[in-house]
N, C-alpha and C positions, 0 to 999 in steps of 0.2 A: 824200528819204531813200532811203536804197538797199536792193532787197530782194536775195533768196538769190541768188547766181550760180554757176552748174554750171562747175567747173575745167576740166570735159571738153569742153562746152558752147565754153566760149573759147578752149579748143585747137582746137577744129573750126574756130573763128572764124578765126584762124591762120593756120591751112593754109590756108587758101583766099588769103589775103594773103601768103603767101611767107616767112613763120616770123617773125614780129612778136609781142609778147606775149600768153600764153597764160594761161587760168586763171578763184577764189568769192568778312473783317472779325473782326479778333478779335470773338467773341463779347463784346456792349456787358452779360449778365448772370452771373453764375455758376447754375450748376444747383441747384434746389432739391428739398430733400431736405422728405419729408411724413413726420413726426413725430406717431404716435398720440397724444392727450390725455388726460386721466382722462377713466374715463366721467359723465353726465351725473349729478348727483344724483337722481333720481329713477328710474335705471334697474334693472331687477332684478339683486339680484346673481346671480353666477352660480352654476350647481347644485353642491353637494358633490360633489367626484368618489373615490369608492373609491381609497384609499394602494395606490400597487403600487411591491413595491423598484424602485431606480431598478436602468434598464440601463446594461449596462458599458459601461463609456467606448468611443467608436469614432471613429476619426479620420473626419474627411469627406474623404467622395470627392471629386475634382475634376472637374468636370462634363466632358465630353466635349465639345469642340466644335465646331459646326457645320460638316459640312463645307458648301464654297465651291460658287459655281454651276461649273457645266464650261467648261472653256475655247470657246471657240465654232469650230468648224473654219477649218481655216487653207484661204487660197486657193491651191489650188493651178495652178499659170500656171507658162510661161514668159518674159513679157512682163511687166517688173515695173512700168512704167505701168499695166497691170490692176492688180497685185496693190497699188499704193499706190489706186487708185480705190475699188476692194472693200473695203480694207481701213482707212486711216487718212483719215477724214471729216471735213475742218474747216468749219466753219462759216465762212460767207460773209458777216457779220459779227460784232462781237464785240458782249459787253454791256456790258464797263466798258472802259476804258484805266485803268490804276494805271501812274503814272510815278515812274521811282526816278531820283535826280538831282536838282541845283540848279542855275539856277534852274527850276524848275515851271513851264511852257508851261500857257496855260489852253485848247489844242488842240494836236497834233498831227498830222503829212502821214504817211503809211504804207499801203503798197500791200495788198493780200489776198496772202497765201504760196496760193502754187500750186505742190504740190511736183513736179506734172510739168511745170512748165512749164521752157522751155529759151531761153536770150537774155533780151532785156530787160523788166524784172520791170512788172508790170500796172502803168495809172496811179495815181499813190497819192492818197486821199480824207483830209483833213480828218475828224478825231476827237476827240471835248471830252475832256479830261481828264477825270475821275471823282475823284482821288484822287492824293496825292502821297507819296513816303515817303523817308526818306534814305537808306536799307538795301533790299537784295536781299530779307534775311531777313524784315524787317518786307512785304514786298509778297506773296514766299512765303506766308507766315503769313497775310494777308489774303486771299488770290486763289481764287477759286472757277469752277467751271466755265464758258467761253465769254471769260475777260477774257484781254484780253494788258495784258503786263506791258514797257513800251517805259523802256529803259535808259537813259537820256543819255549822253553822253560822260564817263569819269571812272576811274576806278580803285576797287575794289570788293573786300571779303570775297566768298567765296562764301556759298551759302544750299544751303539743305536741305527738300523738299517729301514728303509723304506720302499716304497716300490722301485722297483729298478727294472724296466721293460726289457734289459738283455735276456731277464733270467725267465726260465720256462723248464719245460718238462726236454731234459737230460741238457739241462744248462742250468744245475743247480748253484748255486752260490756255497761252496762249504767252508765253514768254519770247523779247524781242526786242531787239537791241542796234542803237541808231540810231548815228547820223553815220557817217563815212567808215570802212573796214577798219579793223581792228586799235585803235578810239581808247575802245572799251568794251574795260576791260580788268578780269578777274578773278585776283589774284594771291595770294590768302589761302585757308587752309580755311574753312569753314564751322563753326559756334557747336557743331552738332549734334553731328558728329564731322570733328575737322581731319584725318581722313585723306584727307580729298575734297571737292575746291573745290566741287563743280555733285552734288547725294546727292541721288538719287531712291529715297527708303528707299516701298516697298510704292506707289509711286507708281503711276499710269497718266491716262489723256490727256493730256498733256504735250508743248509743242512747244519747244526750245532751240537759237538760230540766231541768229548770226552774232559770236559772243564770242569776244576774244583770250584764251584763258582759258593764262592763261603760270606754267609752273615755273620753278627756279633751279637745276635740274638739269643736265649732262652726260651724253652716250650713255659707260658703262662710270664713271661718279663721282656716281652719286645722292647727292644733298646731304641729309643726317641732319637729320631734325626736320619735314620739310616736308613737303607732302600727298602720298601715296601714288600719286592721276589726279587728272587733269581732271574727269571727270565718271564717276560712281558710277552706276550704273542697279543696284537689290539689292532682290529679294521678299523676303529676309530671312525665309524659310519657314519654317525651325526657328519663330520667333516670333510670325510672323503667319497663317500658313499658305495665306499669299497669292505670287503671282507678281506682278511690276511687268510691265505691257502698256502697250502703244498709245503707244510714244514716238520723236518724231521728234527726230535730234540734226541738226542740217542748216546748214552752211557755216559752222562753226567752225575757229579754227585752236588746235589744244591739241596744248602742243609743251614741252620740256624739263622734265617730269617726273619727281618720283622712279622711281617704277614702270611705272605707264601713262599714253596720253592720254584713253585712255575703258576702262571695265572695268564687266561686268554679270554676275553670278548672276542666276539663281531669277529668267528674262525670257522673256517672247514677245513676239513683234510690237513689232518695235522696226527703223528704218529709221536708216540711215547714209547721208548723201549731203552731198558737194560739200565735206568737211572735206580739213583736214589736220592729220596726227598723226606728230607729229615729234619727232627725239632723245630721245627717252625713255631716262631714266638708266640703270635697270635690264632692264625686259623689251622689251615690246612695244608699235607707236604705239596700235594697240586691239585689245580680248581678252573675247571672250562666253566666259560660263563655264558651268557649273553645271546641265548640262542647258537651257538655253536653245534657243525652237525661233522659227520663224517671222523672219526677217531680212533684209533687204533690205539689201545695203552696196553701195554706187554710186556712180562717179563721187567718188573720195576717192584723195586722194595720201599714201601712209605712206612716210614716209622719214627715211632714219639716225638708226631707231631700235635698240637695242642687240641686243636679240633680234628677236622677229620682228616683220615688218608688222602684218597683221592675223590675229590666232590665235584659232581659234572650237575650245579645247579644251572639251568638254563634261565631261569630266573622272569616270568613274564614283565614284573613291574620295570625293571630297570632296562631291559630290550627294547619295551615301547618307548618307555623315554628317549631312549638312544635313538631312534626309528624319527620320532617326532622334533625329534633337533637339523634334521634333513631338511635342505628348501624346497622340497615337494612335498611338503605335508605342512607348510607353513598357515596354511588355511583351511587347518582340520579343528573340532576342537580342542579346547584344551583338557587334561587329562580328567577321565570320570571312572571313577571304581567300577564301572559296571563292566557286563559282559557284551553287552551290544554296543560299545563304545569301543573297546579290544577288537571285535571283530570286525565293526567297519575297518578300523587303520589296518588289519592285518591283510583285508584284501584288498583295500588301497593300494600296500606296497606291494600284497603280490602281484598286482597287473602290473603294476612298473618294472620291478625287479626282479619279479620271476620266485618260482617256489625256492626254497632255502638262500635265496639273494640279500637278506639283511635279516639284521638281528628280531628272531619272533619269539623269542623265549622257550623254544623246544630244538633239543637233539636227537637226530636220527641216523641209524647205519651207526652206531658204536661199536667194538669190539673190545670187550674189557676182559683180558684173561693171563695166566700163567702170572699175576702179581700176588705179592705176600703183604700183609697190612698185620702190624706189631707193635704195639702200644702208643696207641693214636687215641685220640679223645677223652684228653683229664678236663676237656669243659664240655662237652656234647661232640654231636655230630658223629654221623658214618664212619665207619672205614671205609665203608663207598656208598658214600652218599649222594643220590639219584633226587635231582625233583627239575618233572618237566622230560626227560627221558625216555623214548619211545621207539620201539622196532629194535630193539637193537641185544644184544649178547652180551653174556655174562658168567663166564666160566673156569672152570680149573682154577680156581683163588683160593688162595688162602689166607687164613682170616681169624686171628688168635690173641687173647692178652690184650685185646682192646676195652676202652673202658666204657663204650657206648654202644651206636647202636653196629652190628653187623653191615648189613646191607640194607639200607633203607632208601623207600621209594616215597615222593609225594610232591605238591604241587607248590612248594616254598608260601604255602601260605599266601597267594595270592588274592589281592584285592578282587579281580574278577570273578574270580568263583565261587567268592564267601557265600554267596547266597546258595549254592548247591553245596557246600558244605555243611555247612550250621544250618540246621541242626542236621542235615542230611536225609537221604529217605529212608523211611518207615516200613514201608510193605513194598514187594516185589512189582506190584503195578505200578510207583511212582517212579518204575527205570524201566522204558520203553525202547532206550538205546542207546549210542554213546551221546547223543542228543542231548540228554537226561542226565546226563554227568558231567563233571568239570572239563576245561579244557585242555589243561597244564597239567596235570598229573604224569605220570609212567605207564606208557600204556603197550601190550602187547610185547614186552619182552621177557628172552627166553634165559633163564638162570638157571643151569644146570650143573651137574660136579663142582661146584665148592665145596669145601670144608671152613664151617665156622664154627668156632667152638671161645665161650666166653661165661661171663659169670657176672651180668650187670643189671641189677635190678630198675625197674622200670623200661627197659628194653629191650630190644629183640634182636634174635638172630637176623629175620627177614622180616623185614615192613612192608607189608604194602596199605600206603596209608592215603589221604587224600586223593581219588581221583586216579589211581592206581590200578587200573581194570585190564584183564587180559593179560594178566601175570601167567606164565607157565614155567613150574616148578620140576626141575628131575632131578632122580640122584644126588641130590644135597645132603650134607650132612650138617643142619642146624641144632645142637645141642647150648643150652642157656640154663643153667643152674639155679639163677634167681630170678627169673623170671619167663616170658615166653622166646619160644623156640621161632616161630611165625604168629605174628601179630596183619590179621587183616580188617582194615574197618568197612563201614558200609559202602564208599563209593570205590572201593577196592574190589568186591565181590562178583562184581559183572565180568560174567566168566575167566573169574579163576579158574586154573586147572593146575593141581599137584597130584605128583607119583611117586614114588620109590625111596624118598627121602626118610632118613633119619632123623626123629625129633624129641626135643623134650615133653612140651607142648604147645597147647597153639591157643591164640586170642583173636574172642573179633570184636574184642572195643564195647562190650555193649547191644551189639546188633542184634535186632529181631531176631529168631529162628528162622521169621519166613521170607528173608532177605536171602538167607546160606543155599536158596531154591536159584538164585543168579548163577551160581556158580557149577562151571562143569565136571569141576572134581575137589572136594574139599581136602584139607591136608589129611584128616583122620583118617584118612577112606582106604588109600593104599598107603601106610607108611609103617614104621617101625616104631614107634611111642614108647614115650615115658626114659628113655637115653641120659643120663649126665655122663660129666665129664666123667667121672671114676669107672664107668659103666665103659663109655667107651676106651679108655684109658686101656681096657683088658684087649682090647681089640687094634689093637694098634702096636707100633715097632716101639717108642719111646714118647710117652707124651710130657710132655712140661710146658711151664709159660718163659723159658729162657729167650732172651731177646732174640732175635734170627741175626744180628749184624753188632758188630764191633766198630766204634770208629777206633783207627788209629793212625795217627800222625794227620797226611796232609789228604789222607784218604778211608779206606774201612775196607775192612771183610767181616765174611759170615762167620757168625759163632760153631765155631765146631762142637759147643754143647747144644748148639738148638736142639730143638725138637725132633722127633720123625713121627712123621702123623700117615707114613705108607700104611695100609692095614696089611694084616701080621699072613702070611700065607694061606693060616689054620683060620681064620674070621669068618663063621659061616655070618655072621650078622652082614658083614658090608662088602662080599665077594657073591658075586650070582647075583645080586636084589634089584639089580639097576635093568633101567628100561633100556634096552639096548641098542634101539631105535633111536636116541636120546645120546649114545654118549660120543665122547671127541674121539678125535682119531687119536692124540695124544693128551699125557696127562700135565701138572702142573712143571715138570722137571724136563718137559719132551719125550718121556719116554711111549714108545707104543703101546697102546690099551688094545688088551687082549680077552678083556673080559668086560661084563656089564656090571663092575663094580661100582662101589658110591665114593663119593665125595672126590677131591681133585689128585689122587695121588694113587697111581697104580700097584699093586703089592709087594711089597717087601721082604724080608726076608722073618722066618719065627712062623 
């Protein structure tokens, strides 16, 4: 049986060969209820108690409730191999197998998921069956903490999981799909709600890996009636007043959906690796929402999907909503576009529920790297579109043949901040500190070794746009042919800081001259200017906009005419220029960096 395999992993494999293919119990009683008796014959009756009018009628209150333990601190690292060791703990083995499928094997072969491991997957042991079921739903519904859940080959509804107090840290719950790629396939919603094939409603420790999980959709023709994503990850706060944690979605391919291939609210701690999320009908191949913080996305291929790759909108207006549907905030007011109205409720909830405890419309502690984004956005939006975004990494990506914008940052246009937007400030005294700026914007993160390379007029390689401040910039390679390479507007400029990047060129919207005094290093300052694609094109192994992936049959591989964007051995342009202080220890493929070279791809051969 075959375990998880890293897309990036087998592109590394690859290169080294010379461009050959690349690429991943019901409860048995009811509850009983204890029913007073009459009392004994023989017992005293009880004393006369003095008539007093009765009291006026009074509705009951509704009990206040409990709040939730605190989120437990997120790891913060640069090295997401830490932060998955620290962080999502599987057990080394399992207690049950529950197998869904016919016929019923009375044991199965399956290796231990090692989610840092890279190449070929551990030897697999022999596992007795526990239990059979013909449904997803019926194994869902059975499966408790520590059991994996192993799929057969077949074609499937989806199912829907919820909290389940068995499961915890190395008593994950895993969902696993056996035989060859692509031959477990999920193509139905789920009983619970058919807007979503794989619903992880207030769920956590949860692992889901290696499902065809396939739409009937079109990029730009979402087909009517049909599930909304792939897979659901939703704390569904308003109701539970819970966040869904601790879930691994890992070497799936969910692809031609209405809306999305993966979409989460009201989430922390949730890892993204070795997928691919493709043609999605309407928006994007996946989209953290809702205040969601702590993320790992790695090693995942998004491509031509209609809007953007992968979009971590945190989103303020729909979080507070979400927030304010809670019955501890039942007698706050009701919603006002302002900013002092936001930030009462936000520290409302934080005294109840603790910092990152419910949906606030910002993510923090991300790690977004080793992913490829390829023809994504024929109506707008990112390949990795950021708004509300903070503290967090963004690295060795790549980023090509997209029809919008690069990498863009900003604050989804929030009602709160309009007023610190529009018109925005004028002179460097009108920004005294972050005080002085929006709240929701992308603030203070580190975007270093990418390669983006595109050709889309009216936008940009990198945005930092709305509210966007404490962007730092290394070793990138943003080249944009029609337009700007870096685009910063004014509440973007509070200390900015770029280096060593590669660019076409750069915009700031408009902005004063004496606004560009905010910032602690402009892009002009240390960078290599004036770059297009044909320019760099000499500097590189093979450039083209060939798609990176193939589908075929019930799965894909990578295009063996992709691109190669390693820079060429001879490059004095993008070999030596890099801050070296700045760059990963590995590059977009895992290979070791041995140099302070630019962009996400360590050098090649030529």
């Amino acid at each position: 049986m075959r375990g998880s395999t890293s897309v990036i992993q087998l592109a590394r494999g690859c290169a080294r060969i010379g461009g050959a293919l690349v690429a991943v119990a019901a409860l048995a009683c009811s509850g009983t209820i204890q029913v007073a008796g009459p009392p004994p014959e023989d017992a005293a009756p009880p004393p006369a108690q003095a008539k007093k009018p009765p009291a006026p009628a009074k509705a009951p209150e509704t009990p206040e409730p409990p709040a939730p333990a605190a989120v437990e601190p997120f790891v913060a690292t640069r090295d997401s191999d830490e932060w998955v060791r620290q962080t999502l703990k599987l057990q080394a083995r399992y207690e049950r197998v529950l197998v869904v499928g016919a016929p019923a094997p009375a044991a199965i072969r399956v290796a231990a998921l090692d989610l840092n491991a890279r190449g070929a997957a551990a030897e697999p042991r022999e596992l007795p069956v526990t239990r059979a079921f013909a449904t997803l739903q019926d194994a869902a519904d059975a499966a408790r903490g520590g059991d994996l859940i192993a799929v057969l080959p077949g074609t499937y509804a989806g199912f829907s999981i919820g909290d389940k107090p068995s499961a915890g840290q190395e008593r994950y719950i895993h969902f696993k799909a056996m035989g060859s790629p692509g031959e477990v396939v999920i193509n139905r919603g789920c009983a619970a709600d058919p807007n979503w094939m794989i619903y992880l409603k207030a769920a956590h420790h949860v692992v889901i890996e290696g499902f065809n999980i396939a739409g009937s959709s079109e990029p730009g023709a979402p087909r009517a009636g049909t599930p909304r994503a792939g897979i659901m990850v939703d704390g569904a706060f308003g109701e539970t007043g819970r966040l869904a944690h601790h879930i691994a979605i890992v070497g799936n391919f969910s692809h031609h959906h209405h809306t999305w291939g993966f979409h989460s609210t009201d989430s922390h701690t949730v890892l993204l690796q070795d997928n691919l999320f493709a043609l999605s009908g309407r928006e994007h191949g996946a989209y953290a929402s809702d205040g969601s913080d702590n993320y790992v996305v790695r090693r995942n291929v998004f491509f031509g999907n209609n809007a953007g790759g992968f979009q971590a909108n945190l989103d303020p207006e729909a979080s507070l909503e979400e927030v304010m549907k809670h019955p501890s905030f039942r007698s706050y007011p009701p919603m006002e576009p302002t900013r002092a109205w936001a930030a009462g409720l936000m520290k409302l909830a934080t005294d109840r529920f603790g910092e990152h405890g419910f949906p606030d419309g910002r993510g923090v502690n991300f790690i977004i790297e080793q992913n490829v984004m390829n023809g994504n956005g024929r109506i707008g939006g990112g390949a990795i579109n950021l708004a509300g975004l903070s503290d967090s990494l963004i690295q060795n990506n790549l980023v090509y043949a997209n029809l919008a914008h690069g990498i863009a940052q900003w604050d989804n246009a929030n009602p709160f901040d309009r007023a610190y937007v529009e018109p925005g400030p004028r002179a460097p005294e009108q920004v005294s500190g972050p005080e002085a700026l929006p709240l929701w914007g992308c603030r203070n993160n580190l975007i270093r070794n990418n390669t983006v390379i595109m050709n889309a007029s009216g936008r940009a390689a990198l945005q930092c746009g709305n509210g966007s401040w404490g962007c730092r910039l290394r070793n990138n390679i943003f080249v944009n042919d029609a337009a700007s390479s870096i685009e910063v507007l004014s509440t973007g400029i509070y200390r900015f800081d770029a280096g060593n990047n590669v660019v076409t060129q750069v915009s700031y919207g408009g902005m004063p001259d004496g606004l560009k005094r905010l910032a602690a290093a402009l892009p002009e300052t240390r960078a290599i200017t004036g770059i297009t694609r044909a320019r760099l094109a000499a500097e590189v192994v093979r450039a083209s906009e060939e798609p990176w992936v193939i589908l075929e049959g019930g799965w894909w591989k990578l295009n063996p005419s992709r691109p190669d964007f390693r820079p060429k051995r001879s490059s004095k342009m993008l070999l030596g220029q890099g801050d070296a202080r700045e760059v990963p220890a590995r590059d977009l493929l895992g290979v070791e960096r041995r140099g302070a070279e630019l962009g996400a791809l360590s050098p090649g051969p030529g």
